[in-house]
VOVOBA-306701 format. One record per residue (C-alpha): x, y, z. Coordinates in Angstrom, 1 decimal, padded with zeros to 4 digits. Example, Ala and Ser with C-alpha at 12.3 -4.5 7.8 and 13.67 -1.06 7.14 Angstrom:
REM residues 2
<r X="012.3" Y="-004.5" Z="007.8"/>
<r X="013.7" Y="-001.1" Z="007.1"/>
This chain:
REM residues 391
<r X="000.0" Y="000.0" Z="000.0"/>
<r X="001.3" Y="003.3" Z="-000.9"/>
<r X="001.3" Y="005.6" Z="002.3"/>
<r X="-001.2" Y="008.7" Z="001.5"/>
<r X="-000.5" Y="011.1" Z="004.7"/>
<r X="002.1" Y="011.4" Z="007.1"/>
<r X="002.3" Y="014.3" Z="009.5"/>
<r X="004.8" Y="016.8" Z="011.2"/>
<r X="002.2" Y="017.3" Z="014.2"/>
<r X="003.0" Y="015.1" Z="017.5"/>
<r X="000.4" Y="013.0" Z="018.2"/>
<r X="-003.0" Y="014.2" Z="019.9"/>
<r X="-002.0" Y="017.9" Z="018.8"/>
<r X="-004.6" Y="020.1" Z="017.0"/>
<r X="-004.3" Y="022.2" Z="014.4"/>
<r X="-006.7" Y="025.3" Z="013.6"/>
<r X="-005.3" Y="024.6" Z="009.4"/>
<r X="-007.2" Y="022.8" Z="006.6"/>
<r X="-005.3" Y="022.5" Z="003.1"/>
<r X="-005.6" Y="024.9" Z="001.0"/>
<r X="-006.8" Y="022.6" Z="-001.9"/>
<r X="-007.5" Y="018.8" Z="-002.8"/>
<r X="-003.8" Y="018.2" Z="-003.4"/>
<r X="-002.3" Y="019.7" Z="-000.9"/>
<r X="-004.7" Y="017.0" Z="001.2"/>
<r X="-002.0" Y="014.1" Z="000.1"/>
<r X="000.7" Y="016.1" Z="001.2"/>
<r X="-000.3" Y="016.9" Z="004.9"/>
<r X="003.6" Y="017.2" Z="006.1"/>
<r X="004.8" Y="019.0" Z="003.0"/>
<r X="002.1" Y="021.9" Z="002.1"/>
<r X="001.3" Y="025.2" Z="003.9"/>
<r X="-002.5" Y="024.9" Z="004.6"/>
<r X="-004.7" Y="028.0" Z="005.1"/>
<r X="-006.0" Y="029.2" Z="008.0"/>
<r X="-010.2" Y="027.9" Z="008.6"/>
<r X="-011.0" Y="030.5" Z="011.5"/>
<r X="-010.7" Y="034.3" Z="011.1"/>
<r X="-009.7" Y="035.4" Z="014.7"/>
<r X="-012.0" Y="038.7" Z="015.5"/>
<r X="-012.3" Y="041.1" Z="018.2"/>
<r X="-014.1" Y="039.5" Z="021.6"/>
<r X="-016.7" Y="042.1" Z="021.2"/>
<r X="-017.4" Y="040.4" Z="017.3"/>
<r X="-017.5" Y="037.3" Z="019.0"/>
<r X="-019.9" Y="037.6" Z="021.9"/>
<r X="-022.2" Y="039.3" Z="019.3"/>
<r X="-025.8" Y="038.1" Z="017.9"/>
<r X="-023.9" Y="036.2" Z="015.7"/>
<r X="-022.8" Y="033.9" Z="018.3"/>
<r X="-026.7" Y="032.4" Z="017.7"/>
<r X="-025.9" Y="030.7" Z="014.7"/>
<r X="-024.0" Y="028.2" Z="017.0"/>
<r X="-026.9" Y="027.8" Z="019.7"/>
<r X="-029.7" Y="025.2" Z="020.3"/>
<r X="-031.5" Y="023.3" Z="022.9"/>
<r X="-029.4" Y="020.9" Z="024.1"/>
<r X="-030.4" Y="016.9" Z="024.7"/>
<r X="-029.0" Y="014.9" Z="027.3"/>
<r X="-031.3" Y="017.1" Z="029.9"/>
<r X="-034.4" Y="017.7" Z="032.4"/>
<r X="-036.0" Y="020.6" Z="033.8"/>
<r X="-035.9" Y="020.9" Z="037.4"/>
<r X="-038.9" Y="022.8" Z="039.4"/>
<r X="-036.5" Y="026.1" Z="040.6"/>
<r X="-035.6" Y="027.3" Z="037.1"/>
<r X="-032.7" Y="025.1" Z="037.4"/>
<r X="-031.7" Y="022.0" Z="034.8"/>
<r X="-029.9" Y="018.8" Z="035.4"/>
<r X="-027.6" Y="018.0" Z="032.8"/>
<r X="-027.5" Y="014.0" Z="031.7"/>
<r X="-024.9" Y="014.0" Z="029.5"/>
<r X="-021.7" Y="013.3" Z="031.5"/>
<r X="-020.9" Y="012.3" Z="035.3"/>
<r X="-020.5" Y="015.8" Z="036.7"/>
<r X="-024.7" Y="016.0" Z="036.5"/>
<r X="-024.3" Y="020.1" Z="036.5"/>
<r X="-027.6" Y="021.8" Z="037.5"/>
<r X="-027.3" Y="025.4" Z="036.8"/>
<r X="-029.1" Y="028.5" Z="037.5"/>
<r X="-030.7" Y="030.5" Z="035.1"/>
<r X="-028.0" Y="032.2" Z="033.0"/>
<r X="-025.4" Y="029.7" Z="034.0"/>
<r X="-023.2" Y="027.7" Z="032.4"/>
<r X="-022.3" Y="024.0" Z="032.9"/>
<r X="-018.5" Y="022.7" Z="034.2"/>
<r X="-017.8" Y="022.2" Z="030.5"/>
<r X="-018.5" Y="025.6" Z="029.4"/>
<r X="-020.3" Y="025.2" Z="026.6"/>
<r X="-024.1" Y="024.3" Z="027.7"/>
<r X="-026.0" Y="027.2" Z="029.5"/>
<r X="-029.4" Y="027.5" Z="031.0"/>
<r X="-031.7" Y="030.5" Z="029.5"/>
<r X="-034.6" Y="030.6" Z="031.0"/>
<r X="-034.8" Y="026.8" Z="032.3"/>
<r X="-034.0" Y="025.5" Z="029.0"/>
<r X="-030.3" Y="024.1" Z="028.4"/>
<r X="-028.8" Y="025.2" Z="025.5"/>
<r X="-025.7" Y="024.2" Z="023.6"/>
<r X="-023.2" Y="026.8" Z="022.4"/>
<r X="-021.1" Y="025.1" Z="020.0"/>
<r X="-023.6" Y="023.6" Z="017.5"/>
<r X="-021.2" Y="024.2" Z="014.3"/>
<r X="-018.6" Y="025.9" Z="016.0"/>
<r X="-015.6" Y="024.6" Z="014.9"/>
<r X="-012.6" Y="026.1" Z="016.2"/>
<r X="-009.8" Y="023.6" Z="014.8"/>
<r X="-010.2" Y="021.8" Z="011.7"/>
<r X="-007.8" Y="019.8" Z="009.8"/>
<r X="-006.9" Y="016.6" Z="007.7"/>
<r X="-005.2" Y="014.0" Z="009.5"/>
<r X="-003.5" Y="010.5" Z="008.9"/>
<r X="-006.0" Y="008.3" Z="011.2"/>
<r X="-002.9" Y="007.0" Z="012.7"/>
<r X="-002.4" Y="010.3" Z="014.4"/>
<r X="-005.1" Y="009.7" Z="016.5"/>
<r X="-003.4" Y="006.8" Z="017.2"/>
<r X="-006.4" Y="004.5" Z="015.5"/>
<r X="-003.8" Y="001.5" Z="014.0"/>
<r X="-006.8" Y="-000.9" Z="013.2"/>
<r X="-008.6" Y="001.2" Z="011.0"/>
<r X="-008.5" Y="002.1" Z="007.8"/>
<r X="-004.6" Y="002.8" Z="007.8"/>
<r X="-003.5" Y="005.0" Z="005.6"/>
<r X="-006.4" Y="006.8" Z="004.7"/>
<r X="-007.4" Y="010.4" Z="005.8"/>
<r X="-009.7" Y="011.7" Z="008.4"/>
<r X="-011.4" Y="015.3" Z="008.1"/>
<r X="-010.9" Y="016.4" Z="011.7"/>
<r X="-013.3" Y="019.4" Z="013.7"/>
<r X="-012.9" Y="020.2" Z="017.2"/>
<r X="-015.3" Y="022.7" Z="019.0"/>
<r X="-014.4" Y="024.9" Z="022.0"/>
<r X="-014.8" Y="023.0" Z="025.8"/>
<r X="-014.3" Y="020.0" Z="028.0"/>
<r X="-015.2" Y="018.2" Z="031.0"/>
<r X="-012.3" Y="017.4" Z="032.5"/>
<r X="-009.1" Y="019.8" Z="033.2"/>
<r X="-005.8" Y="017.5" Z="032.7"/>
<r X="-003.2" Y="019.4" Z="034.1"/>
<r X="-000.8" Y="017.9" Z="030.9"/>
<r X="-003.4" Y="018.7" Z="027.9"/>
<r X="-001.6" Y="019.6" Z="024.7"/>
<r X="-005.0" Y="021.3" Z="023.2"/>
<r X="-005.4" Y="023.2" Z="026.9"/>
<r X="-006.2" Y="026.7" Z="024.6"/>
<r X="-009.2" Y="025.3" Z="023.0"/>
<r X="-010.4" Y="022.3" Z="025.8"/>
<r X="-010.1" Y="025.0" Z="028.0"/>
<r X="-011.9" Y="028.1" Z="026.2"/>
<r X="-014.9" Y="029.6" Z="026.5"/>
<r X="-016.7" Y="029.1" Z="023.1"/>
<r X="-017.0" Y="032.7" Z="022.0"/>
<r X="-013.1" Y="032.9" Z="023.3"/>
<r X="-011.5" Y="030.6" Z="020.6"/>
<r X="-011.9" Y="031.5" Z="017.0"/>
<r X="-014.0" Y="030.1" Z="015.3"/>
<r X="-015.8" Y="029.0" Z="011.5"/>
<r X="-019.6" Y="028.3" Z="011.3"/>
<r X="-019.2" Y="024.9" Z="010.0"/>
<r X="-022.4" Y="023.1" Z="010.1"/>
<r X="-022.4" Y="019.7" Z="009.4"/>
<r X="-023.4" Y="019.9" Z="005.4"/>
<r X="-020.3" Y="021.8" Z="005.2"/>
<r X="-018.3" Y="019.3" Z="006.5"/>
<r X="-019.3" Y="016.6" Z="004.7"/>
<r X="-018.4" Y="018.5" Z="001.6"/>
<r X="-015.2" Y="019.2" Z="003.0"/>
<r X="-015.1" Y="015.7" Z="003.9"/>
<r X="-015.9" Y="014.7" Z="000.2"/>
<r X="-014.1" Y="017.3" Z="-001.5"/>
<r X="-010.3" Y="016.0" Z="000.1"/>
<r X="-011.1" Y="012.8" Z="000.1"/>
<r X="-011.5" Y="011.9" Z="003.4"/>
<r X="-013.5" Y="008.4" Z="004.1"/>
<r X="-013.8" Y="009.5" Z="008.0"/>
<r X="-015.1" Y="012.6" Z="009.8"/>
<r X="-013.5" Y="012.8" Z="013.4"/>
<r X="-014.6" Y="014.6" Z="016.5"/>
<r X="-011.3" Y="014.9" Z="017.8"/>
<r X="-008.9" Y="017.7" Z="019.9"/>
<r X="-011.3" Y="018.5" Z="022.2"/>
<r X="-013.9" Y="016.2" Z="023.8"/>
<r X="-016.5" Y="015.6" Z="021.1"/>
<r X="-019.4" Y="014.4" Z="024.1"/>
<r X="-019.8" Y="018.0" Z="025.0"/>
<r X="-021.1" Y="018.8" Z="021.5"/>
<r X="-023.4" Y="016.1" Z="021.3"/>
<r X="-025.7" Y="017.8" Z="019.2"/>
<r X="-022.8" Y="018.7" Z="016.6"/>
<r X="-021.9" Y="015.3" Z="016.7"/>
<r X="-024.6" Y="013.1" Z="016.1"/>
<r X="-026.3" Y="016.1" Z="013.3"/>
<r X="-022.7" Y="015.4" Z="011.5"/>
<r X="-022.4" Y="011.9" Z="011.9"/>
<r X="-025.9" Y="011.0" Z="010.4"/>
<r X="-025.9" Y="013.3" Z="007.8"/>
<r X="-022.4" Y="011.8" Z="006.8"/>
<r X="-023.7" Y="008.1" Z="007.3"/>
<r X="-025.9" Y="009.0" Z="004.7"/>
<r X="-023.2" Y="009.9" Z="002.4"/>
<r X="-021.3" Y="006.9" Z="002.6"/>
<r X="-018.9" Y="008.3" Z="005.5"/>
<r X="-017.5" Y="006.9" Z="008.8"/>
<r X="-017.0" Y="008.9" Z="011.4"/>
<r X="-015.0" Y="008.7" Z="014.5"/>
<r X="-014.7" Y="010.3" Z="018.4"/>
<r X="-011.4" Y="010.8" Z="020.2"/>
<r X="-012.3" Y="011.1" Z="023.8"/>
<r X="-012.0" Y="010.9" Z="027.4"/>
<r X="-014.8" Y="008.5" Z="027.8"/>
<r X="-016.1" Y="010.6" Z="031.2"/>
<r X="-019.8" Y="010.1" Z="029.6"/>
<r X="-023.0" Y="008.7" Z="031.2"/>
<r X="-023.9" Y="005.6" Z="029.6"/>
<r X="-027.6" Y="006.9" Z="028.1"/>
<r X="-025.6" Y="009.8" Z="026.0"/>
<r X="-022.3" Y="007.1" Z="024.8"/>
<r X="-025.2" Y="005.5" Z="023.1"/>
<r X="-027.0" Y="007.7" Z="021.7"/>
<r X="-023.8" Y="009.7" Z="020.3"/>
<r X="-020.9" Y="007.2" Z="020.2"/>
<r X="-023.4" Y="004.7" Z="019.2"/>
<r X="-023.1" Y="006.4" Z="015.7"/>
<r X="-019.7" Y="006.0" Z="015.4"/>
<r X="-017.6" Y="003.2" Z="013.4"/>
<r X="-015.0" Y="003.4" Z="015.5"/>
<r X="-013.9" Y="005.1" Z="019.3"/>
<r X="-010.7" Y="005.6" Z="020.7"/>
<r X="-010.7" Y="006.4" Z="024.5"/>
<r X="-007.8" Y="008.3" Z="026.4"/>
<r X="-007.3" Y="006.1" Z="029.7"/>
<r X="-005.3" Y="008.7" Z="031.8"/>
<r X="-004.4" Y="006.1" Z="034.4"/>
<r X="-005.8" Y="003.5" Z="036.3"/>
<r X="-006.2" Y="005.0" Z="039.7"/>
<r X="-008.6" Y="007.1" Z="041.1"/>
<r X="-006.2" Y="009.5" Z="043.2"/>
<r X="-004.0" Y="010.4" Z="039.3"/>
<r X="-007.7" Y="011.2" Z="038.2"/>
<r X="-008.8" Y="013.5" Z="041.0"/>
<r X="-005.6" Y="015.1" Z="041.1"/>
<r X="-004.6" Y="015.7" Z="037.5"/>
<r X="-007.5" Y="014.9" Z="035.4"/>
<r X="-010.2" Y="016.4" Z="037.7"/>
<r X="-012.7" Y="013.4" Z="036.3"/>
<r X="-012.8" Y="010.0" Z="037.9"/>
<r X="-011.7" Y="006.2" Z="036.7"/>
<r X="-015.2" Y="004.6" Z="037.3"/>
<r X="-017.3" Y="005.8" Z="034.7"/>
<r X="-014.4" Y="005.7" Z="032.1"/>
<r X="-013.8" Y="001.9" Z="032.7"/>
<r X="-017.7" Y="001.6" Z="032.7"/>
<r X="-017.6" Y="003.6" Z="029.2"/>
<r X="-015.1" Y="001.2" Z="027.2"/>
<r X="-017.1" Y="-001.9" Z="028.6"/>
<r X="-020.1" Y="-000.3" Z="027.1"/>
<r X="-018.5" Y="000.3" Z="024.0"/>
<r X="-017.1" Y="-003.6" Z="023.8"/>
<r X="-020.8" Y="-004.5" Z="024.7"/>
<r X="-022.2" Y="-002.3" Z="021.2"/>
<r X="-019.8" Y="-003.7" Z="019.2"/>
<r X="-017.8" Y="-000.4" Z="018.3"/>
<r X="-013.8" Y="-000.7" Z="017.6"/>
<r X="-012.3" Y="000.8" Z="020.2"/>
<r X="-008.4" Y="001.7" Z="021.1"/>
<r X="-007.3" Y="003.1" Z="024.3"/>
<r X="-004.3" Y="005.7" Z="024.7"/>
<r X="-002.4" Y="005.1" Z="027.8"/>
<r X="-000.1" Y="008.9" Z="028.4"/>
<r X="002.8" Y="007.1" Z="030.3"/>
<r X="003.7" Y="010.3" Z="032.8"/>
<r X="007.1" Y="009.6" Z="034.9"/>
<r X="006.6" Y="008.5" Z="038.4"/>
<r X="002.8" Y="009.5" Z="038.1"/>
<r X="000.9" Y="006.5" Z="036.3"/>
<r X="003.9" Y="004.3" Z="035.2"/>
<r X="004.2" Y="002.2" Z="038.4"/>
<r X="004.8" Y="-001.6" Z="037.7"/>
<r X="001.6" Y="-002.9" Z="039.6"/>
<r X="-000.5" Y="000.1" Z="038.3"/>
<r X="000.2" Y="-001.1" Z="034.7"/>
<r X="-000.2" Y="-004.7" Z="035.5"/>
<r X="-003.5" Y="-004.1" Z="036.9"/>
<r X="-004.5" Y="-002.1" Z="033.8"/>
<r X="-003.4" Y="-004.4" Z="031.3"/>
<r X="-005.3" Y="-007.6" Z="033.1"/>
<r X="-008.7" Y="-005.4" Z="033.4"/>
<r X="-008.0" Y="-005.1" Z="029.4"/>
<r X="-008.1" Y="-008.5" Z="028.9"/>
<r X="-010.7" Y="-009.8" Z="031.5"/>
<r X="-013.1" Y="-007.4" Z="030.3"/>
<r X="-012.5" Y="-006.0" Z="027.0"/>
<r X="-010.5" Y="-009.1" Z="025.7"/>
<r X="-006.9" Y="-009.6" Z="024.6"/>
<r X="-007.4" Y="-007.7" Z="020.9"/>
<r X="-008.4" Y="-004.2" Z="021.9"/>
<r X="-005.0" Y="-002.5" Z="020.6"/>
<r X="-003.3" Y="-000.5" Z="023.8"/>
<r X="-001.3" Y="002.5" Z="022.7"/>
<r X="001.4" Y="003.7" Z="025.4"/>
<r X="002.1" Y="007.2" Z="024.7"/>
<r X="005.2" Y="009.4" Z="025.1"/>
<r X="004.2" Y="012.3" Z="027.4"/>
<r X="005.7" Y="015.9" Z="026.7"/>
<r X="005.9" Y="018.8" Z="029.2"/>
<r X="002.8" Y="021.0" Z="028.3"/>
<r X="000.1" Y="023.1" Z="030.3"/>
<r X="000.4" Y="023.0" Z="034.0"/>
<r X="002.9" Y="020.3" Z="034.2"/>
<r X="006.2" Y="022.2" Z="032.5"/>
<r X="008.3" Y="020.3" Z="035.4"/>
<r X="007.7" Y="017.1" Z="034.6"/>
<r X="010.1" Y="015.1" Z="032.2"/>
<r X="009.5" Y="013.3" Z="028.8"/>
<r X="009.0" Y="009.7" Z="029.6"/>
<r X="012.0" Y="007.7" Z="029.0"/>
<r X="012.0" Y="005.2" Z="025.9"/>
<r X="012.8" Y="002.3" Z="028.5"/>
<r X="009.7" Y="003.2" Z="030.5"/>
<r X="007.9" Y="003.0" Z="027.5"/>
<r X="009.0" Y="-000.4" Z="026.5"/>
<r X="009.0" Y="-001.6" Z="030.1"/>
<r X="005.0" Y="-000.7" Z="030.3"/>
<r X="004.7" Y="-002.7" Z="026.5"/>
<r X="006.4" Y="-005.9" Z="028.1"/>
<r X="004.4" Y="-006.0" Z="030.9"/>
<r X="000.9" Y="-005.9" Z="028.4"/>
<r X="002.7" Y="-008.5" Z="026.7"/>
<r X="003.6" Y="-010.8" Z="029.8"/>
<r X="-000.2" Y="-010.3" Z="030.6"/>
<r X="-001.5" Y="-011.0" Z="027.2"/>
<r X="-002.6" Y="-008.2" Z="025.4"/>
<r X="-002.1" Y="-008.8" Z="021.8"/>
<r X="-001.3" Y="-005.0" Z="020.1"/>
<r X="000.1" Y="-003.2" Z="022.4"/>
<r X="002.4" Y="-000.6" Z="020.7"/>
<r X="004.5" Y="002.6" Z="021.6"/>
<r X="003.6" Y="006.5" Z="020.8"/>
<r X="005.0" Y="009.6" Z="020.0"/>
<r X="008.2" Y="008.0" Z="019.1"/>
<r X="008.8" Y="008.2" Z="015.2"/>
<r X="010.5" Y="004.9" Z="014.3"/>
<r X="010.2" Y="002.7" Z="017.6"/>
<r X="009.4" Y="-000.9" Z="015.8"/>
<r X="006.9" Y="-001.2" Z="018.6"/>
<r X="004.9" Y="000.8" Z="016.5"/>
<r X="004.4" Y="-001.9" Z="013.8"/>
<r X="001.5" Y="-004.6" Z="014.1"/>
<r X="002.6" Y="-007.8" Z="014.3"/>
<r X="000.5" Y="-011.2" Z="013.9"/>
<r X="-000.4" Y="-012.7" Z="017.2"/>
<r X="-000.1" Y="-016.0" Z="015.9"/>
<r X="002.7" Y="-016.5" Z="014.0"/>
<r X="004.8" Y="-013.3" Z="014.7"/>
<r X="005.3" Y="-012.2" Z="011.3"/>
<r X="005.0" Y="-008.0" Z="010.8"/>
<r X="001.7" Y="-007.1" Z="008.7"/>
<r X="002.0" Y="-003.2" Z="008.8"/>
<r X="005.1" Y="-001.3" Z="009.1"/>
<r X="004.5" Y="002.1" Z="010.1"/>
<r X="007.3" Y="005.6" Z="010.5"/>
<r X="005.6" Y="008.0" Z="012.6"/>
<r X="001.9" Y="008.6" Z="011.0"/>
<r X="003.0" Y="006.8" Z="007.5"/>
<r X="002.4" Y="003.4" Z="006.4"/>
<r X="005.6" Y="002.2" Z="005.0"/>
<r X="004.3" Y="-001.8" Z="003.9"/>
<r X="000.6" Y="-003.1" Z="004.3"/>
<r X="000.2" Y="-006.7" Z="004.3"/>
<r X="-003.3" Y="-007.8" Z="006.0"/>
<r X="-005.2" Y="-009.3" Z="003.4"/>
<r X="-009.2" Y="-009.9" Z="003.9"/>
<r X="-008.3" Y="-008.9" Z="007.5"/>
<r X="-005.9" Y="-011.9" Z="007.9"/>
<r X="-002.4" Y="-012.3" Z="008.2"/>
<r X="-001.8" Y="-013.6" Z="004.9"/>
<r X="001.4" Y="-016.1" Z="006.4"/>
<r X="-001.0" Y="-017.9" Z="008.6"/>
<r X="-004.3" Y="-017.5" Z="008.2"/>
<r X="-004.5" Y="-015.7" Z="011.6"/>
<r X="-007.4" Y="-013.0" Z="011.5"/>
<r X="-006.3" Y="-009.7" Z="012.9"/>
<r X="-009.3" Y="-007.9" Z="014.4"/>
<r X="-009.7" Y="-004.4" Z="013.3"/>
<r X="-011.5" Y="-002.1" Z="010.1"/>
<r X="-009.2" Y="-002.9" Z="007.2"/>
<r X="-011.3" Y="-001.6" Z="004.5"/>
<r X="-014.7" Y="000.9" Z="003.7"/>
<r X="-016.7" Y="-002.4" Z="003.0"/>
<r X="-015.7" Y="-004.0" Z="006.6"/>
């Protein structure tokens, strides 16, 4: 297979740039894109314009003092009139809850799908990637931190509705739309208007995400996607409260959900020195992979980089890295690879069976592509994952 994208971005980064044209789309590392959002004065943005991007929001109820209770994730907000939700983004008027961020993308960009990291789906091929402003958590290490952390009218933005992403979508080439950058559950409404309207059309579409989400909304919304990959930030409560300001519970309780509708899922594990990388810690973590998610879901350990609030903490050492792969191993994860280190051979997929490498990967580029009918074409061995648009 001839590699289609590869990327100068690290991995998880987002980017407010979109090629300027179809051909810059195959050339993602090489050519200058143009900018998507026009950045305009705050008193532009917290104009009547701002309306476009408002709607009532789902994933809510009423309450009898003016006051809603938000559904959609575990924080259950219930804010006063005029108030806006921990997330930022969803505000009661009037004792209805409304959604800011209904179309307002404030980073878009084409990606390699292995930037994500997805490595079981569609390698190679291109997803058209839209963040909107907000989240609902606050990690202290966030690489995105000017956007997940913005208020909505603070962070330029495009009014990008979802016919216009599809055409985007369409018009470089892209098979996949991704919610991605940001936490795409906060924008629920964005989401799921997009996704169906792209289903539709042929399109897949795809949510990077923290997985803090109640069970009733990951259906509704992640239950449209093709494919899910969840950021596990640890597997302790105490590294949650303390840097992720979420909790581990309703995370776990999210990728067992998304096993249980069938969705592909991958989980990111950010390796942070002397914070999550403890020996039992990622022995524990591996063996609740495989008891209940099963020894194929593909385990991405990722290279952390000093960013946000925690400038004083070192990169992760290449040895930790591999130490944290070996353990999966011993345990008996199947595809368990290393990130955000261009060239590590721990980045290729390998057969479980018989050993032999299938895909070959530098950095976000496919180098060789041997799986054939989703198989390893040496033994036979079927290598779970989305291979092609017709699987």
């Amino acid at each position: 297979m001839t590699p289609r994208y590869s990327s100068r971005w690290p991995s998880g980064s987002a980017s407010t740039l979109i090629p300027d044209s179809p051909q810059a789309a195959s050339t993602a590392s090489v050519a200058e894109p143009a900018f998507v959002a026009s950045p305009v004065a705050a008193a532009a943005r917290r104009s009547n314009g701002d309306e476009r991007f408002v709607t009532e929001a789902r994933f809510y109820h009423k309450l009898s003092n003016g006051r809603v209770h938000c559904t959609l994730c575990p924080r259950e907000c219930n804010p006063g009139d005029g108030v806006r939700g921990y997330c930022g983004v969803r505000e009661n008027r009037g004792g209805v809850l409304y959604t800011l961020v209904h179309s307002r993308v404030c980073a878009a960009h084409i990606d390699p799908v292995e930037k994500k990291p997805l490595f079981h789906y569609l390698p190679g091929t291109g997803a058209f990637s839209v963040a909107t402003a907000g989240c609902n958590v606050n990690c202290k290490f966030c690489q995105n931190w000017e956007l997940s952390q913005a208020a909505p009218e603070d962070a330029p933005a495009e009014f990008m509705p979802p016919e216009k992403v599809l055409n985007l979508a369409l018009q470089y080439h892209c098979p996949t739309i991704a919610f991605t950058y940001t936490e795409p559950i906060i924008a629920s409404e964005f989401v799921v208007d997009t996704a169906e309207l792209a289903h539709r059309n042929g399109l897949r579409t795809i949510a990077i995400s923290n997985g803090y989400i109640h069970k009733d909304a990951l259906e509704a919304v992640y239950g449209r996607m093709d494919a899910v990959k969840i950021d596990l930030k640890a597997f302790s409560e105490s590294y949650y409260r303390k840097t992720v300001a979420g909790e581990l519970k309703p995370v776990l309780e999210t990728l067992v959900a998304l096993a249980k509708l069938g969705k592909w899922t991958e989980i990111v594990y950010l390796l942070v020195p002397a914070l999550n990388d403890g020996d039992e810690e990622l022995t524990a973590l591996a063996r609740w992979i495989k008891e209940n998610l099963g020894a194929d879901v593909p385990l991405h350990f990722s290279q952390f980089h000093p960013d946000y609030k925690m400038l004083d903490v070192a990169v992760t050492p290449v040895p930790s890295l591999e130490r944290a792969k070996q353990i999966s191993d011993a345990v008996g994860l199947h595809f368990v690879y290393i990130g955000n280190v261009p060239g590590h051979p721990a980045q290729n997929t390998c057969c479980p069976q018989c050993g032999s490498m299938l895909v070959e990967r530098t950095g976000f580029e496919i180098q060789k592509m041997l799986i054939r009918d989703g198989a390893c074409p040496f033994c036979a061995h079927a290598i779970p994952g989305i291979w092609c648009a017709t699987t």
